[in-house]
N, C-alpha and C positions, 0 to 999 in steps of 0.2 A: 536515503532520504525517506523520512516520513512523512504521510499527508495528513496535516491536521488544521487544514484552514477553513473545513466545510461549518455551513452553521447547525446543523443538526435538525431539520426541523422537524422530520418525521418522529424524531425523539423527543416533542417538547411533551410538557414540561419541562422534563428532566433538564433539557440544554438551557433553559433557559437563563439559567444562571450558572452554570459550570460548561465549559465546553467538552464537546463532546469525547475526545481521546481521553478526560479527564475522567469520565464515567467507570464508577469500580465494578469491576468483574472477579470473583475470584477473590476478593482480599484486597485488589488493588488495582488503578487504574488501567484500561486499554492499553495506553500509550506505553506504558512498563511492562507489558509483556511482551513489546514488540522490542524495547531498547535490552534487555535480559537477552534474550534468547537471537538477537544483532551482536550484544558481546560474545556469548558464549559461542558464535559462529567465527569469533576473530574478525569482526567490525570496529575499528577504533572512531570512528569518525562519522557521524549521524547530522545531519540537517534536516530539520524540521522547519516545515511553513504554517503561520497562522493566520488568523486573522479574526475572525471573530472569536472574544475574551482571552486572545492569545498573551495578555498578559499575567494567565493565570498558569499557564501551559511553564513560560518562561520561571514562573516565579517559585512551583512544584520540581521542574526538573533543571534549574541553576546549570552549570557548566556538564553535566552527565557525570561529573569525577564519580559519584556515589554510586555510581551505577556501571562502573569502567568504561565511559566514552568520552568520547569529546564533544558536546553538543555543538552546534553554530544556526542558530535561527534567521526566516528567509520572514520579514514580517510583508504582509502585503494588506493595502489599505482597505481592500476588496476584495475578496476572494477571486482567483484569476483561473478559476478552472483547476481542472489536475496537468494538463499540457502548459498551460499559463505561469501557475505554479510552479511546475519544474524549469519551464525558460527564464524565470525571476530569480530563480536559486543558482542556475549557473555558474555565476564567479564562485560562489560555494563548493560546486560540487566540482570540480577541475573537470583535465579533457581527458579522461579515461573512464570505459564504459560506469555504470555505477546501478545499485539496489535501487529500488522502490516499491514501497511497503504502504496500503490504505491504512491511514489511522485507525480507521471504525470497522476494521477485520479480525477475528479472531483467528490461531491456526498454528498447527504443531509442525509445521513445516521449516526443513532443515535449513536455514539461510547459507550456510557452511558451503550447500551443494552449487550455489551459482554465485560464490565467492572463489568457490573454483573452478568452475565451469568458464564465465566471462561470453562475450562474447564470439560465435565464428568468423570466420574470415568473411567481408560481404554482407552479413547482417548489423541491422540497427536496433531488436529488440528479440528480447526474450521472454516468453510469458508463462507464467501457471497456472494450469486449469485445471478447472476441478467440476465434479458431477454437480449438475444443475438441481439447484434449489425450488424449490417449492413457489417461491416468488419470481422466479428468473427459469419457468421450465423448459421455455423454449432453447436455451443458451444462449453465448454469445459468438464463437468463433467452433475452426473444423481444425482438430489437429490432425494431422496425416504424413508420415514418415518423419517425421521430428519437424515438419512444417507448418506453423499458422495460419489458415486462411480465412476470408474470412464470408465464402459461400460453400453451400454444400453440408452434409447430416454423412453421419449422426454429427450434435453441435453440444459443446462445453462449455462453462463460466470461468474467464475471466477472474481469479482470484484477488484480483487489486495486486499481485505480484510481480515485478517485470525487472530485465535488464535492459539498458540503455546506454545507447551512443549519445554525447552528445550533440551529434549533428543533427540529429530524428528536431532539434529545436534550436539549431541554433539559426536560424529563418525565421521564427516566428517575433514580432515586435515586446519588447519587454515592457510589465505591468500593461497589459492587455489580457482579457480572457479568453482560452484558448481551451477547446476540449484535446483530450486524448483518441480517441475513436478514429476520428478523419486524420489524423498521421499514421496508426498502429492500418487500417486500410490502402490507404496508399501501400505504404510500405509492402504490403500483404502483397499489392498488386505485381510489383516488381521482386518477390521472392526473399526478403529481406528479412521477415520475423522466425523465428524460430520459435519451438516452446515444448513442453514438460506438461507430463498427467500427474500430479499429487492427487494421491488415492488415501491420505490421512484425514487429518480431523480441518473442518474449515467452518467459520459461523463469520457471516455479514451482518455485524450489529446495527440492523436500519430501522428497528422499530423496539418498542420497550419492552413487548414481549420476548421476542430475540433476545434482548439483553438478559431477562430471566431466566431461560432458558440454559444461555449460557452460563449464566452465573451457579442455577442450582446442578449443573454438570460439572463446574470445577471444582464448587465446592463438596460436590458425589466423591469426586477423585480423592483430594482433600484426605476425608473419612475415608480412605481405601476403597472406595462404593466400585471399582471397577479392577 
């Protein structure tokens, strides 16, 4: 599943009329570098939720055929959160663990490897962290022995990456807003999360310079620049 229901606002202008996975990086939108490199991991089957100008999302990426997936869209009238979001897609996403990928992330990170990882026996999520950004120095969570917790240092970010049970939501009421955080905690408290250090490449497209940034790095690569 990818998340593309957010409205972007730290990025206006730019979102103001394109949504924001819509945004081109590299040659070509956000959203498309997440659905590429979801096939090339042997992902046939993508759900995406929108909501704001999500009819423009629908209208660029039609059935995924062009891109080898199967897309199936989660529309919500209102953005319901990232936990909201994912209790609304549900019937979409059947009752075996599944992906989930932040729309507005960049990241050369192997999807392959928790398409075959899945979940352990007794956990409800899985997450990737990655070194803490410049805007997020503090971190978000403690990884320690393959465990997420989420007190205690040194602390990592939260990639927008994760595996998931569907039970972590199936409690929560559907088309409600619903964050992620206070389930991925809980869960923490009872020893249920699991998770992974990606040490590659990662960029949180949350402001327009970020996306510059990003964009004259891929297009560096592009030109051989690396």
């Amino acid at each position: 599943m990818i998340l593309a229901a957010g409205r972007g606002e730290r990025m206006r202008p730019l979102t103001d009329h394109i949504p924001k996975p819509l945004l081109v990086v590299g040659g070509q939108p956000l959203i498309v570098w997440h659905i590429q490199r979801l096939a090339a991991a042997g992902y046939r089957r993508v759900v995406i939720n929108h909501a704001y100008l999500g009819a423009q999302i629908e209208a660029y990426l039609g059935n995924g055929a062009g891109l080898g997936v199967a897309i199936a869209y989660s529309h919500e009238a209102a953005a319901l959160e990232t936990a909201g979001g994912i209790a609304h897609a549900l019937p979409l996403l059947g009752e075996a663990p599944f992906l989930v990928v932040n729309g507005d992330i960049w990241t050369d990170y192997d999807f392959a490897h928790l398409r075959s990882r899945g979940l352990a026996a007794g956990q409800v999520a899985h997450l990737v962290l990655v070194d803490n950004p410049e805007h997020n120095s503090r971190g978000d969570f403690v990884l320690a022995d393959g465990q997420v917790q989420s007190e205690g240092s040194p602390r990592l970010t939260f990639s927008g990456i994760g595996c998931y049970h569907p039970a972590m939501f199936a409690a929560l009421p559907d088309s409600q807003p619903a964050k992620l955080a206070p389930l991925l905690r809980s869960a923490m408290q009872h020893g249920q999360v699991s998770g992974e250090y990606h040490a590659g490449r990662w960029y949180d497209i949350g402001t327009p310079v970020r996306l510059q940034e990003l964009d004259a790095m891929l297009m560096d690569d592009m030109r051989g620049g690396i």
